[in-house]
N, C-alpha and C positions, 0 to 999 in steps of 0.2 A: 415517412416513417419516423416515427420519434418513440424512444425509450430506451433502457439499457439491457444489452443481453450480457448475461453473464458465461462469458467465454473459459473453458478449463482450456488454459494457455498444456500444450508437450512441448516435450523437452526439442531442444535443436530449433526453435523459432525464436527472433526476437519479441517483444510486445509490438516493433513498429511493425514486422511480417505480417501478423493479426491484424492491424489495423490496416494493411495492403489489402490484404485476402479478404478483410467484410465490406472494404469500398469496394472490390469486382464483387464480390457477391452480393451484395444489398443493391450495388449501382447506386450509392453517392457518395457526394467526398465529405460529407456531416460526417464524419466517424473521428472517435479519442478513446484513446485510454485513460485508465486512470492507476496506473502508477506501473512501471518500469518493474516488468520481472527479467533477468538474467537469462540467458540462451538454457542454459543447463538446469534452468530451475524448473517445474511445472506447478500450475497450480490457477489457482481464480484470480481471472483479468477480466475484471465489467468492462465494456465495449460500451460508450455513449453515441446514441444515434440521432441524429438529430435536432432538436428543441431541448435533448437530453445533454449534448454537448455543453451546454452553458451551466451546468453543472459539475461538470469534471473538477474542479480546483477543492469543489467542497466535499466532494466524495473522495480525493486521493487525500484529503487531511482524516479521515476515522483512522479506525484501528484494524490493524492487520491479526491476522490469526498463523502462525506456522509449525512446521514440524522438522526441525532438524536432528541431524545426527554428527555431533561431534565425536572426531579420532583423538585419540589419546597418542603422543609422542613422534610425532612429525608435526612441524611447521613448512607453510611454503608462500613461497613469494604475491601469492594472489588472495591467501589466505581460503582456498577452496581444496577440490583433489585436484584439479587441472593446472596446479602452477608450481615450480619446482621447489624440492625438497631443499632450506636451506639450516635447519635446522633439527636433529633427532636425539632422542633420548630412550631407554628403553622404560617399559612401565613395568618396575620389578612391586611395585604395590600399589594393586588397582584400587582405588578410592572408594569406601565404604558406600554405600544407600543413604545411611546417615547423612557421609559426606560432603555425597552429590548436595543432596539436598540443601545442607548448608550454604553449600553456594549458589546454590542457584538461588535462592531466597534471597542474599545481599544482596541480589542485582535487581530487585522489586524497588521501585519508583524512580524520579531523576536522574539521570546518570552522564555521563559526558564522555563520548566517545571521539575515538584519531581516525577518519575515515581510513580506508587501504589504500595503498597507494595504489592497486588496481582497481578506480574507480573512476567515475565521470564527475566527480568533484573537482568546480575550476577552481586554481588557482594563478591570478594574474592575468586569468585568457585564455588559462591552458589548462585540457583537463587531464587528471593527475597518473593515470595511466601513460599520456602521453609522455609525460615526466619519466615515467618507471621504465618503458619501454628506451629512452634514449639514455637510461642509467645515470640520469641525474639527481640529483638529491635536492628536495625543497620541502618547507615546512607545512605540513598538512596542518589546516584548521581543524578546532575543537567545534563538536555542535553537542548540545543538548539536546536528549530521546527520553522515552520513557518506558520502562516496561510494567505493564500493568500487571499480568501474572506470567509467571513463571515456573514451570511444576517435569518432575524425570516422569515421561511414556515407561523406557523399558533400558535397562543394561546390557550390553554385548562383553560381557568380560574377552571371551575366546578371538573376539577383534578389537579390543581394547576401544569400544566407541560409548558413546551414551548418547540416547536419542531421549528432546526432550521438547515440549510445548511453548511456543514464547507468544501473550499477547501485547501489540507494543505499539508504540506511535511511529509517525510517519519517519520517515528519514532514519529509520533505523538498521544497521548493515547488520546481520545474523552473520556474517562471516567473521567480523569482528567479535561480537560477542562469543561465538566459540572461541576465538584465539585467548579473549580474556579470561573469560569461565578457567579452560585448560593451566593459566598460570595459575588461577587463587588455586587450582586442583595438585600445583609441582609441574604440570608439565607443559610442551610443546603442543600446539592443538592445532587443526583444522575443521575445515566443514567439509565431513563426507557427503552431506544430500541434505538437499532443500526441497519441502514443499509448500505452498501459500493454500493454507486452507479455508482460509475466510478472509473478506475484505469488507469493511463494517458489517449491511444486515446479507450480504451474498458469499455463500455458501457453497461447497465441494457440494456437495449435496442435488441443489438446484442447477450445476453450469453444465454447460454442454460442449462439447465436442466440435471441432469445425466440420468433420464429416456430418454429425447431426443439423449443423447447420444449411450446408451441402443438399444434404435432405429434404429440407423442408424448404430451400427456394424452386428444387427442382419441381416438389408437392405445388407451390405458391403460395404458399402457410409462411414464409418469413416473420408474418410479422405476429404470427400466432408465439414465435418466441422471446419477443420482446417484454420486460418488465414496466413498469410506471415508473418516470422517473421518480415520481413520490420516494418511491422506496430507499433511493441515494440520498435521498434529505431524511430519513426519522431520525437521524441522530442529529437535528436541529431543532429548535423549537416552534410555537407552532401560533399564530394569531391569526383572530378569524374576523375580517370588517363585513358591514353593511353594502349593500348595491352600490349606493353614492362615493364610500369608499373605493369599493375595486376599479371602480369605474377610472377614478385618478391614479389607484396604482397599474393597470393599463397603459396608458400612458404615459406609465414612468415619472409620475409627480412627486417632489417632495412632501413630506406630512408631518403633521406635530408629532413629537413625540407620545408615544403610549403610556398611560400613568403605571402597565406592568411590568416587572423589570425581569425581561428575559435577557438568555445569554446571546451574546451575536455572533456572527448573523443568524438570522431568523427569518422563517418563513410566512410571507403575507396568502391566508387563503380566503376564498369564499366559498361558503359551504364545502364542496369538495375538491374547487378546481383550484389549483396551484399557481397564485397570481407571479410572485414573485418573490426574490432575496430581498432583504434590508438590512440595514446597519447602522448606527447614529451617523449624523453629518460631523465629518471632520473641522468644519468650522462652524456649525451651528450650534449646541452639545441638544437644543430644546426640539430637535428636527431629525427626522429618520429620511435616509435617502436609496433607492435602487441602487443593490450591483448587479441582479438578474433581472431583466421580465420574461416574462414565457408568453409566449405567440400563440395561444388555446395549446 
């Protein structure tokens, strides 16, 4: 079996439970995720199965799609609902439309975020939860994210929240950016509820259920819901060789460089089938070399 099914991750499982529950259920151990959703969050986790696997690094770098809902005047240690109140204020004037919007607007392109210190961010070895939990203090690194757009769903005045759309690059904590949103807003903030609605081109829309899944091995259709991995690669770009050619990228050979300058990596195909990744050679610059091949 090779291809990705796209999994709607519920709440109360981790991503790695997912990846437990389709290795008994598919029967093999090919199975990855591609990017770490949170117990309490729900939302779309692509499942790479097999030959799909060797794709997962390039599919957890696209852009994520989400839906959260930030509270207005309480802060807490996890920066979620789940972690204790150490911080409150009340909200004696809830934040115009206007704004919201205003800020949420500033936080469109580059930005550089503190991860939480309830996180799996190591530092020295250790990661940074483990830090928080033994009540130690240590300095959390800064990383660069990006958010592409940013836009207010709807207003909850009567629970002081605001629930709003973020599309963004990898490594980006939504728990934090509610916290920072909330200050440019005057207050304290958390994140009431998280959900991941898109993960590059995979969609709330098209995932399914592990009961659905459940379904269809007992049917013996499993593999009727499986995607091409194709589809984890459109957001690469795309070159198409001759026989002679594929023939060497098959075999994982280096090649001169292309006289067209795509962005990398990029996808080697022939006519339809999906030879392989490529990237310049690190010591060649005139030379493109394999980080993938796919095995038919």
């Amino acid at each position: 079996m090779n291809g990705i099914l796209p999994l709607w991750k519920q709440k109360g499982m981790t991503s790695h439970d997912c990846v437990f529950k389709i290795r008994k259920l598919l029967k093999t151990k090919k199975v990855g995720h591609t990017g770490t959703l949170d117990p309490e969050v729900e939302g779309v986790l692509p499942i790479c199965i097999g030959q799909a696997t060797k794709i997962v690094p390039f599919l957890t770098e696209t852009q994520k799609t989400y839906v959260a809902e930030l509270k207005l005047g309480t802060a807490t240690e996890t920066e979620d609902a789940h972690g204790k109140v150490f911080e409150e204020k009340t909200v004696t004037d809830f934040p115009t439309a206007d704004r919201i919007n205003e800020v949420l607007t500033s936080f469109v392109g580059k930005i550089t975020q503190v991860p939480p210190m309830y996180s799996a961010v190591k530092v020295n070895g250790k990661k940074l939860y483990e830090y928080a939990r033994a009540n130690q203090v240590v300095e959390r690194p800064t990383r660069q994210i990006e958010i592409f757009s940013i836009s207010n769903v709807s207003v909850h005045e009567d629970r002081q929240s605001i629930t709003f759309q973020v599309v963004c690059s990898k490594g980006t904590y939504i728990r934090t950016l509610c916290v920072d949103i909330g200050k440019k807003l005057g207050y304290p903030a958390h994140m009431a509820h998280l959900v991941r609605t898109k993960v590059g081109s995979f969609s709330r829309k098209e995932s399914l259920s592990l009961l659905e899944v459940e379904e269809a091995v007992k049917k013996g259709t499993p593999e009727s819901l499986l995607i091409p991995l194709s589809k984890g690669l459109d957001h690469l770009d795309y070159l198409q060789v001759d026989e002679k050619t594929a023939e060497k990228v098959r075999n994982g050979q280096k090649l001169l460089k292309p006289d067209k300058i795509m962005k990398e990596p990029f996808v080697i195909m022939h006519n339809q089938d999906f030879l392989a990744i490529y990237q310049t050679h690190p010591e060649k610059p005139g030379e493109i070399k394999p980080v993938r091949v796919f095995n038919g």
